[in-house]
C-alpha angles and dihedrals in degrees: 000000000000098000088061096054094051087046082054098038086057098043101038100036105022082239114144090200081169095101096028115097096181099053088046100049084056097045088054088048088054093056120091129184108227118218 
């Protein structure tokens, strides 16, 4: 899942979130599994 959102990140923004932990670690925080 993340993997999608950086891919998306990079296409659609123009954002490389590869090398950024910050960003990551709140990317990961947005991401919910849903049940």
């Amino acid at each position: 899942m993340l993997a999608k959102a950086v891919e998306h990140a990079k296409a659609k923004h123009g954002v490389d979130l590869t090398h950024s932990k910050t960003l990551t670690r709140y990317a990961q925080g947005l991401i919910r599994e849903e049940t």
